[in-house]
C-alpha positions in Angstrom: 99.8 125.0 69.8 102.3 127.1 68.5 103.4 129.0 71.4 103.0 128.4 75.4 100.4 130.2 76.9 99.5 130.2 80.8 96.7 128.2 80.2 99.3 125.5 80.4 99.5 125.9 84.1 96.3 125.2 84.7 96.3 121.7 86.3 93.8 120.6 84.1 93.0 119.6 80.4 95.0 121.6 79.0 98.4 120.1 80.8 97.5 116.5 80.4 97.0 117.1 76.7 100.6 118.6 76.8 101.9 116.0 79.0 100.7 113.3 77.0 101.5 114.7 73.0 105.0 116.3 74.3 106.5 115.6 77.2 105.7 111.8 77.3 106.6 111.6 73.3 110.0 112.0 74.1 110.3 110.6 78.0 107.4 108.1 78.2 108.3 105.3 80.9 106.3 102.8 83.5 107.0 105.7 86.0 106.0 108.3 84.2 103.5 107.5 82.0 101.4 107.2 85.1 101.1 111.1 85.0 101.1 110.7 89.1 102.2 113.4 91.4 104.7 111.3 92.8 106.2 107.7 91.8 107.2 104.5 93.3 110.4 103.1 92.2 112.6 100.3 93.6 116.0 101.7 94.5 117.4 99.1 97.4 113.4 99.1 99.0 110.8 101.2 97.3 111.0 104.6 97.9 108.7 107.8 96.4 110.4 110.4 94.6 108.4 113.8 93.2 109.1 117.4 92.4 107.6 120.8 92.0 108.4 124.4 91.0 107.1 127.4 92.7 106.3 130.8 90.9 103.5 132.1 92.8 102.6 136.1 92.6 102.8 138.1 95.2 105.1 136.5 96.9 103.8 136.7 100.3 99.9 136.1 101.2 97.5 135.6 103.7 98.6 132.2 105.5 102.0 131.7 103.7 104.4 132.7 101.4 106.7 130.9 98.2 108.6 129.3 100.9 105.7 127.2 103.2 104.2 126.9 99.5 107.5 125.2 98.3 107.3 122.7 101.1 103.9 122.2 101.7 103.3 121.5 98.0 106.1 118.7 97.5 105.8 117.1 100.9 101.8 116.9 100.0 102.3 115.3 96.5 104.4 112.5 98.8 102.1 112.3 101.7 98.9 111.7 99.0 100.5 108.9 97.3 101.4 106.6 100.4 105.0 108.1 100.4 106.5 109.0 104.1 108.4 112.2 103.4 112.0 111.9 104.5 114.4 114.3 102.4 113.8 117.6 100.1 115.8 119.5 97.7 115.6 123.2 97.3 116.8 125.0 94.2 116.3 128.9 94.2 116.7 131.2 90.8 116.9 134.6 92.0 116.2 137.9 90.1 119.2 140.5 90.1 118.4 143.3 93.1 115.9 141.1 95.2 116.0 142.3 98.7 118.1 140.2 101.4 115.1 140.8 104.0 112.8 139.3 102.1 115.0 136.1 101.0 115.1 135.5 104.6 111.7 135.9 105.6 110.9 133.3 103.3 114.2 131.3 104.6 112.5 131.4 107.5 109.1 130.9 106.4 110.7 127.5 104.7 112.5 126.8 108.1 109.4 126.6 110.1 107.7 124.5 107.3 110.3 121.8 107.2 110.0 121.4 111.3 106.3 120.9 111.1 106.7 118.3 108.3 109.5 116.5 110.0 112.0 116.7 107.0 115.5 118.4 106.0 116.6 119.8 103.2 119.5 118.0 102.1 121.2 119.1 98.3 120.0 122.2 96.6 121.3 124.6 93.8 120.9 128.6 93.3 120.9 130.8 90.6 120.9 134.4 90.3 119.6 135.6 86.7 119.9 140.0 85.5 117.2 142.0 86.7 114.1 141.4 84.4 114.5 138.1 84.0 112.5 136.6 86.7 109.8 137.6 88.6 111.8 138.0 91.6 111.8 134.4 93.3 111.2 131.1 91.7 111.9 128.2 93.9 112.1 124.3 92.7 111.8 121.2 95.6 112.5 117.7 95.0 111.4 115.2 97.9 112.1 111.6 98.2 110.5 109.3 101.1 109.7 105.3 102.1 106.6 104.3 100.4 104.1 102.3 103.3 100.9 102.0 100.9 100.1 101.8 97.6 96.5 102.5 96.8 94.0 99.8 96.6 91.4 99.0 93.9 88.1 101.1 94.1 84.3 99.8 94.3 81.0 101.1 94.3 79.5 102.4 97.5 82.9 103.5 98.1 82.4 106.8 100.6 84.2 110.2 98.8 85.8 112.0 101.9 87.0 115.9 101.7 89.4 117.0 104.7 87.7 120.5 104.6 86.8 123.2 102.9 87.8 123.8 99.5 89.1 126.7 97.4 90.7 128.7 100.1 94.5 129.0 98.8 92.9 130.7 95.4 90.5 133.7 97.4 93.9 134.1 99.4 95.7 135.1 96.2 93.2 137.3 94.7 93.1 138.9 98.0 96.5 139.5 98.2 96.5 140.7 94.5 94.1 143.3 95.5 91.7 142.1 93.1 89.0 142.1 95.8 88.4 142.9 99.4 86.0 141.5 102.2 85.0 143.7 104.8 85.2 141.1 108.5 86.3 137.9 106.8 89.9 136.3 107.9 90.8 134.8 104.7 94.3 133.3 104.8 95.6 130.2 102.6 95.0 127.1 103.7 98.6 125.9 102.9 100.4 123.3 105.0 101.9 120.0 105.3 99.7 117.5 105.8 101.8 114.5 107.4 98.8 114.1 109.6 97.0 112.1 106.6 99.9 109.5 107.0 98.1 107.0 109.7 95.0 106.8 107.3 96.9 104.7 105.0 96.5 101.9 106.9 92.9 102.4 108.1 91.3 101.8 105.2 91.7 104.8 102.9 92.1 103.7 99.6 93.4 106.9 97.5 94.1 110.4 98.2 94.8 113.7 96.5 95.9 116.9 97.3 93.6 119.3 96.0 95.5 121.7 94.1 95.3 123.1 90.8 92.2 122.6 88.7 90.4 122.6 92.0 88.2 119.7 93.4 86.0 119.0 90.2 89.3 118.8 88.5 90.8 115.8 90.7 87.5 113.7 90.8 87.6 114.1 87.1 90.9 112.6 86.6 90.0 110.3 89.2 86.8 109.0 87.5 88.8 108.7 84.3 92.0 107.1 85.5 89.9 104.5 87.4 87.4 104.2 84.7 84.8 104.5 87.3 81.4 106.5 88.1 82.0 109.4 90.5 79.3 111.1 92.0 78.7 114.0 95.0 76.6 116.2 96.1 76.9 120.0 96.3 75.1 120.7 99.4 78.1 118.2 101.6 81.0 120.3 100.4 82.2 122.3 103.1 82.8 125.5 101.1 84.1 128.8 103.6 81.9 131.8 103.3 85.2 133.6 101.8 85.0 131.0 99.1 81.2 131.1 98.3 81.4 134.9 98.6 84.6 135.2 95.9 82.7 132.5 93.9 79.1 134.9 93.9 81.0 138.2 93.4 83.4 136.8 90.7 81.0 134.5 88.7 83.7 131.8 89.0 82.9 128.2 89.9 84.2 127.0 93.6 84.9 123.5 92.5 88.0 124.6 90.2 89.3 126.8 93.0 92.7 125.0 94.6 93.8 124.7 98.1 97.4 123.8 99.5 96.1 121.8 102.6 93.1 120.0 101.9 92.9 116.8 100.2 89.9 114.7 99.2 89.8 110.7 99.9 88.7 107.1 98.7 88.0 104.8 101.8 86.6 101.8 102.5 82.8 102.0 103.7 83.5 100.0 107.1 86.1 102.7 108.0 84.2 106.1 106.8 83.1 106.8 110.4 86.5 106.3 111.7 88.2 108.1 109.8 86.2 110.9 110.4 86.4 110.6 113.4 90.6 111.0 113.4 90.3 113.8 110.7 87.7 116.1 112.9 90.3 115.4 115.8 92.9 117.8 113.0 92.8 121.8 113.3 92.4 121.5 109.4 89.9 118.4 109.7 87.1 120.1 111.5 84.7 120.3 108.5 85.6 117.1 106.7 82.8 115.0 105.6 81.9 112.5 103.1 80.9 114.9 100.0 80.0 111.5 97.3 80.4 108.1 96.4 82.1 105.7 94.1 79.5 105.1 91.4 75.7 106.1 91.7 74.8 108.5 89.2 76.7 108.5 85.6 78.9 106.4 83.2 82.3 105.2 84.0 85.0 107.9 83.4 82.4 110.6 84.4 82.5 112.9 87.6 78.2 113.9 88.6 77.2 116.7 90.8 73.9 116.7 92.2 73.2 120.3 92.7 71.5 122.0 95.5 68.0 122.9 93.5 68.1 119.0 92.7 69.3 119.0 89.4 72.4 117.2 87.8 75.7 118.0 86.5 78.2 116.2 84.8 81.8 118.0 85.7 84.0 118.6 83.0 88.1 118.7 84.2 89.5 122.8 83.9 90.3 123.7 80.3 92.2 126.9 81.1 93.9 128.7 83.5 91.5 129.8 85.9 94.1 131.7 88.7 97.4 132.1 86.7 100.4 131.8 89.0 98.8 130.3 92.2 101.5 127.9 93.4 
């Protein structure tokens, strides 16, 4: 590769391949070789450190803007790894000539996000670049919490639980792009904290991902190859909105590389499936969850399987290119 292209972005091949041959040639440690979202290190007690950066276009969308994205995003990538968020940086670079109103409707916007996740911002930086050389806004968080679970080794049989319906944050942003319109659908993103996962680390949940970039087909890919383990589910459990099977029809895109900002996908132990969903339909954001696969079945080690809804199989390949530039 001789230049950087968006496809970079993606989440999914793509990245790793980058993150592996460039980034990790030159920084490659026990933390980071791990390619996790967020890390456990021991610092007086072990505490979880990660952090993001935020160039979503348009700013502003259906459910959210850059500033709920900026916190949603970083306290997620805590909350997914067994890491209680506690503190967050926030680091703006702003564009010459952006309007005042706006930066505070997204002050705001972040203000309202950091009460519902229970956390302060704490140190921060900003930077103001000549007009041109930024797309308005880019924001960068940094968030740092007590770790109270490490995940737990996986077995067949093991249920595959999804929090909800899939996709949503992507059909929010070509929305608000104008790059299609529905006629009686609410579609807004799905983006939000989700310190309500929290409790299930200690009820038998195993692992848990945010389902972000490279959508869900993306994650259980990784999964099934960081585990080395058989991953299989079934098309006809996954909650998909109408919004997102309509986009996906109209479009001719595939609804299991379409991200969210609020849903996450889980490993749990079989005795505690049923409880669990019990707790996560008791959530305004948990109300379709379900168990959507398994833990082996179907396939080879490393390899995610989708039983389709005619009854055929699929073996789900991780996103090679950037499907949604600019989505987060």
């Amino acid at each position: 590769m001789d230049r950087i292209s968006l496809s970079l972005g993606s989440g999914g091949k793509l990245m790793r391949d980058f993150l592996r041959e460039g980034v990790l040639k030159h920084f490659g440690n026990e933390y980071l070789n791990k390619l996790a979202d967020s890390t456990h290190i021991e610092l007086s007690g072990k505490i979880g450190f990660t952090t993001d950066s935020f160039v979503i276009t348009p700013l502003f969308f259906p459910g959210g803007d850059i500033g709920r994205l900026s916190v949603a995003g970083t306290v997620n990538d805590l909350v997914v790894s067994g890491i209680r968020p506690g503190f967050l940086s926030l680091s703006l670079i702003i564009e010459e000539g952006f309007p005042v109103n706006d930066l505070e409707l997204i002050f705001r916007s972040i203000k309202k996000a950091l009460q519902e996740a229970g956390v302060e911002i704490v140190t921060g930086d900003t930077k103001v670049v000549r007009k041109g050389e930024a797309d308005g806004i880019y924001i960068n968080t940094a968030g740092i919490g007590k770790v109270i679970a490490e995940p737990a080794e996986l077995n067949n049989g093991d249920p595959i639980v999804i929090t909800g319906s899939p996709g949503d944050h992507s059909v929010a942003i070509m929305v608000a792009r104008g790059e299609f319109t529905f006629d009686g659908e609410d579609i807004k993103s799905d983006c939000q904290p989700l310190n309500d996962l929290l409790p299930l680390w200690g009820r038998g949940v195993k692992w848990m991902r945010d389902i972000t970039r490279g959508g869900l087909a993306t994650i259980l890919c990784e999964l099934a190859e960081a585990e080395s383990v058989a991953v299989s589910i079934e098309e006809s459990d996954v909650p998909f909105s109408p919004p997102v099977r309509a986009a996906s029809e109209i479009l001719g895109i595939d609804p299991f590389y379409l991200a969210s900002e609020g849903k996450a996908v889980l490993v749990v132990a079989p005795k505690s499936a049923d409880e669990i969903l019990r707790y996560l339909k008791t959530l305004e954001y948990g109300k379709e969850s379900r168990i959507i696969g398994k833990i082996g079945g179907i396939g080879k080690n490393g390899e995610l399987v989708l039983k389709t809804i005619s009854g055929g199989l699929r073996i789900m390949e991780p996103l090679t290119g950037e499907l949604l530039p600019r989505i987060c």
